[in-house]
C-alpha positions, 0 to 999 in steps of 0.5 A: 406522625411527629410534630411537625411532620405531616408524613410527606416524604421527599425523595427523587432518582439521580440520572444513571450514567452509560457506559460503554464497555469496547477495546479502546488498544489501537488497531494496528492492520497492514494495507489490504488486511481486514479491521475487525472493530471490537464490539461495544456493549452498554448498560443503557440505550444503544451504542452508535459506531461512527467512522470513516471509510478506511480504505488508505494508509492513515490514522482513522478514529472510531467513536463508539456513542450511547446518547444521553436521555433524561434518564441516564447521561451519554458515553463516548470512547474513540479507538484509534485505527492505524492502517500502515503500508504494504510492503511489495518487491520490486520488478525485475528485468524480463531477458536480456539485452544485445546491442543492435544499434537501434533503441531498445525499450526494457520488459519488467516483470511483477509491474502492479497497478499501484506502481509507476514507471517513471524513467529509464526504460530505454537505451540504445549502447552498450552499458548500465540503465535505471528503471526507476518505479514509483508507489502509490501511498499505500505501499512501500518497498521491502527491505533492500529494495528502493524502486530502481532496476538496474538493466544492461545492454552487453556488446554483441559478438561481431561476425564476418561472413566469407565465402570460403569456395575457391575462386579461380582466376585467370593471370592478368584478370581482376579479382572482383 
């Protein structure tokens, strides 16, 4: 050996570093469609998926994690989920309507379990009324619409019974 040197080498293996390989692009989805999460792979130890339910409208944050160990160091990439509402069509008015004098109480039909009917759905004269609907958060309205259904009531025909036989009377009688 050289001088000085007893032939002891010293050397030593630097930690490794994980990483996670996934599609970290936002997931854009309508309510009511499946998420498809991308699927992640590593170069060391297990990827761990950690997220919410993501049933509602809202942005939801995926984590994708491998921990660390003494032998390499841990990684961590978040995908956003963007979950947007549905857009529905408004109800519409079942038959039509004739003033009676009495009150009368509109049908729609299309009424879902995530709309509410709020107002307007009964009238009594002859005229223009507004059901108004509402949604829950997860839907909107499509285009052109905004949950108010116009429905009417139109005037009724009136009609007059006679009875057209003959009637004969005696002179000086009353005519009842």
């Amino acid at each position: 050996w050289a001088e000085g040197s007893d032939g002891e080498i010293t050397w030593s293996i630097t930690k490794a570093q994980a990483e996670i390989t996934v599609d970290t692009k936002d997931i854009n989805v309508i309510f009511g469609d499946a998420i498809t999460l991308s699927e992640a792979i590593t170069n060391f130890g297990e990827v761990k998926v950690t997220k919410s339910d993501m049933v509602n409208v809202g942005t939801y944050t995926v984590t994708y994690t491998v921990e660390g160990t003494d032998n390499y160091d841990g990684d961590s990439k978040e995908v956003k989920v963007i979950i947007s509402p549905l857009a529905v069509n408004e109800p519409t008015v079942k038959g039509t309507y004739v003033y009676t004098g009495l009150e009368q109480t509109v049908e729609l039909t299309g009424v879902e379990s995530y709309m509410t009917v709020v107002s307007g759905t009964k009238g009594t004269n002859v005229g223009e009324y507004k059901v108004v609907v509402e949604l829950d958060s997860n839907h909107v309205w499509a285009e052109g619409s905004d949950g108010e259904i116009t429905w009417s009531i139109t005037k009724a025909q009136a009609s007059i019974t006679v009875d057209t036989n003959d009637i004969n009377v005696i002179f000086g009688n009353t005519i009842t």
